[in-house]
N, C-alpha and C positions, 0 to 999 in steps of 0.2 A: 650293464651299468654304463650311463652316458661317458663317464670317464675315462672309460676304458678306449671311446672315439675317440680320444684328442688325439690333433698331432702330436707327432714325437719326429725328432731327424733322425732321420739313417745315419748313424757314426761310423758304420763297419763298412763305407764303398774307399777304395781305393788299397793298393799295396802295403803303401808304407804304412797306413794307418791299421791296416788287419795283421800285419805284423806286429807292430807294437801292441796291437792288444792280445796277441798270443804269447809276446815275449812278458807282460806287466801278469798274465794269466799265470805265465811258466812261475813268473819269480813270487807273487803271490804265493800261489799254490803250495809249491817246495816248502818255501821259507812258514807256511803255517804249519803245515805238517811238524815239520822238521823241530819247531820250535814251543807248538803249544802240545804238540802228541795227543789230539783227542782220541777219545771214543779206544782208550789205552794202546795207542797205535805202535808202539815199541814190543808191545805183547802177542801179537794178532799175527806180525810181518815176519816172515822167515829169512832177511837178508838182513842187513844192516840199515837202522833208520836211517840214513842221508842216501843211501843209495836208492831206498824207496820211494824218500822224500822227492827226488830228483825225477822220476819214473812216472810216478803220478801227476807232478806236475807236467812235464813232459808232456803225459798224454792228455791233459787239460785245455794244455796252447796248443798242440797239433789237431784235437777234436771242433775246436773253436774256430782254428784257421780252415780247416774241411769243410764245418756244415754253411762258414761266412760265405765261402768262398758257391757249394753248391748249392746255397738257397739264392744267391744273384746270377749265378749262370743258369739255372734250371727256372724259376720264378722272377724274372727279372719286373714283370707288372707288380708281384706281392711286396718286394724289399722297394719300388720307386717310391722315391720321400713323398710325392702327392701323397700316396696310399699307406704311409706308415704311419700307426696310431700308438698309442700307449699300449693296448691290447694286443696287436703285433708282436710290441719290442718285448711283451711277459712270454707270449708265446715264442718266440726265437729264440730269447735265454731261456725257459723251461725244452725246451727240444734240444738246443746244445749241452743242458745238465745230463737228460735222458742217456744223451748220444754219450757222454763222459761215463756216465754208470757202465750205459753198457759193455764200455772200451775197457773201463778199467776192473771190470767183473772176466771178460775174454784175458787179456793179459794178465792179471794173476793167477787165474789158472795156467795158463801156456808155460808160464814162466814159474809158475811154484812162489810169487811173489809174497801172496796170503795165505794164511792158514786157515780154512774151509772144515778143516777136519770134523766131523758131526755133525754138520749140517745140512740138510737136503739142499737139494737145484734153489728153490722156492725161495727157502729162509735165507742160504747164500746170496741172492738175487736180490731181496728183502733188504737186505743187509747195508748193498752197496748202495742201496737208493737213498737210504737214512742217511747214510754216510755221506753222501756226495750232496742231500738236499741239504744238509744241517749244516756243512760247512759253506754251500755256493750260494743257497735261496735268499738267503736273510738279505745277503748283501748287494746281490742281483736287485731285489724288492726297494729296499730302501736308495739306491744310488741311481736307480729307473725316476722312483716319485721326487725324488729331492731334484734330480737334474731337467725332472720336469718343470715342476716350482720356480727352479729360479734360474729357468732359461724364459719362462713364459712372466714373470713377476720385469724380467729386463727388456725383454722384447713390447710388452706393453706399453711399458714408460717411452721408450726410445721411439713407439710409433706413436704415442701422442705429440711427442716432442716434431718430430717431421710434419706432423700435421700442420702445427703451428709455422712451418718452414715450408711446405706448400702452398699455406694460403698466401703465404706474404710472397710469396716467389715472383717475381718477373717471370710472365711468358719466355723460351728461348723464341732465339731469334728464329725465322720460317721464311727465306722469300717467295713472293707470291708464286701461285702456280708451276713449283716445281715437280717435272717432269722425272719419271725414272723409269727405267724399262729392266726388268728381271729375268732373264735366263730363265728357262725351262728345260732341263733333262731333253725333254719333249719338245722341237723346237716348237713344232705350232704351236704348244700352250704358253709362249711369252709372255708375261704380265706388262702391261705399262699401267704405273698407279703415280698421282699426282700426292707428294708428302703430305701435303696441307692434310690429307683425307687420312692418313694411315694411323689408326688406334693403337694396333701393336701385330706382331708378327709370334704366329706360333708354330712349332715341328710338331708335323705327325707323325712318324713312321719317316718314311720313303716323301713326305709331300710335306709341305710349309703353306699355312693360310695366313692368309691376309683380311685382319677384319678392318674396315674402311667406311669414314663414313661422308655422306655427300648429300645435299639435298635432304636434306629432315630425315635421312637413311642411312642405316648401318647395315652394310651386305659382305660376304665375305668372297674369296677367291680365293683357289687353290691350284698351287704349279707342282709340277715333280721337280724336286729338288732338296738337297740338303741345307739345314739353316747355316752349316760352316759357309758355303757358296754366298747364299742370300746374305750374309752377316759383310762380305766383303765388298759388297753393293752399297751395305747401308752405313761402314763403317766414317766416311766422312760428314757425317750428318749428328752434329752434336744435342739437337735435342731429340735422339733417338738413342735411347741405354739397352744393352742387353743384360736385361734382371737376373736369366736365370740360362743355363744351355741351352734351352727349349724353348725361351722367349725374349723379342725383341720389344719394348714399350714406347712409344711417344710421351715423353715428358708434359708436352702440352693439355695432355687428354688426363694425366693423376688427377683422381677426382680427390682420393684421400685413399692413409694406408691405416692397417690393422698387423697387429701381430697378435701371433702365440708362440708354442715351444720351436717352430722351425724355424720363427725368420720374421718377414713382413711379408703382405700381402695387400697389393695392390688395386684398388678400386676404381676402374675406368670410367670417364664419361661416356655413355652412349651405349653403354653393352652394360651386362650382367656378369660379364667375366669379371672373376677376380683372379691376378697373376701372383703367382710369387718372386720373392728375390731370392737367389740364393744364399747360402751362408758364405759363400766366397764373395759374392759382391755385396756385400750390406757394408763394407768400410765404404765403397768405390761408389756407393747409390747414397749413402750420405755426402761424399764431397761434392756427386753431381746435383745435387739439393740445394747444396750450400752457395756452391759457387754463383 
């Protein structure tokens, strides 16, 4: 299903933010248990419901925080926001459900927390999947398509609006023939690029291109270097924004932007690249529009 390609952003990079969605997991979790006692859960548990409630959740947020944490250190090209789709995000939350069943199928046993009694491995197993899909799926499903909706219903509006604010935009200012020379890791491969020419700047890896364009031509260059280094070369140069960690753009070259569920996406003069903004700069790339 085409829909299943759409963009979707990565919500889960960072500390503080994979914490709080283990601790909103934790407290979810407990608090339904604890409160609505499906699937007769006061009858099934062999300790006391709150201490259950508390156990389960527990290992909700801690399974959430694990799989976040080793699907970006082990798969870091699968979870980068270029490559994360709606399809992805189904699949990550169904693999963190999985990972919860099977956590919390190991811990009631180890710990005598369920009562299992009559029931094979199978139906046991069986069991905790109903259990964990009926309370987690519904809401996984629905707060995926909704936050798709109307992240992409906002981001639309907002990049027609910039349009209307790039066409009208004054040029930044560019004096002629300015000259710049870039460090290379590597001394011999030094870059000297004149701004006037520079499209935007992108990190590869290890190496930073430079797509440029001169004479009826767009050709690109490549130094060894990090974009933090390149970024403090080009930081006095205001009509030059960096969109995104990985990319540097020339203002002068916005052909026009598009958005969907991740952001904007930037349409250059002279290439086929399209760039994005990040969700961290899209306040800071509307005031450099505006201004």
């Amino acid at each position: 299903m085409k829909w299943l390609k759409q963009p979707y952003p990565f919500i889960f990079e960072g500390n503080n933010i994979q914490l709080k969605l283990s601790l909103m997991i934790f407290v979810f979790v407990s608090l339904f248990l604890y409160i609505f006692k499906p699937f007769n859960f006061e009858t099934v548990i062999l300790i006391e419901d709150w201490k259950a409630a508390l156990i389960y959740g527990a290992i909700a947020g801690s399974v959430c925080l694990i799989v976040t944490k080793s699907f970006i250190a082990f798969a870091p090209n699968y979870t980068a926001e270029k490559n994360w789709t709606i399809g992805r995000q189904l699949f990550f939350l169904n693999f963190t459900l999985l990972s919860c069943t099977i956590m919390n199928f190991v811990i009631s046993h180890l710990f005598k927390i369920h009562d299992f009694s009559g029931n094979t491995l199978f139906e046991s197993v069986k069991q905790d999947l109903i259990y964990t899909y009926s309370i987690g799926f519904f809401p996984v499903l629905i707060v995926t398509l909704i936050g798709f909706y109307v992240r992409l219903k906002k981001n639309l509006a907002a990049s027609e609006e910039l349009n209307k604010r790039i066409e009208s935009a004054p040029p930044k200012k560019v004096e002629q023939d300015v000259r710049l020379r870039i460090p290379s890791n590597a001394k011999s491969e030094d870059l000297e690029i004149n701004l006037q020419d520079l499209i935007f700047v992108m990190a590869d890896g290890n190496y930073v291109e430079f797509h440029l364009h001169s004479d009826g031509k767009t050709n690109r260059k490549i130094i060894r270097n990090t974009m933090r280094n390149v970024a403090d070369h080009l930081d006095d140069f205001e009509f030059l924004f960096r969109s995104h960690r990985a990319y540097i753009v020339n203002l002068n070259y916005i052909q026009e932007s598009s958005g969907n569920a991740q952001g904007y996406q930037l349409k250059m003069r002279n290439t086929d690249a399209v760039l994005p903004v990040s969700r961290a700069k899209l306040a800071d790339f509307k005031d450099v529009i505006e201004s």
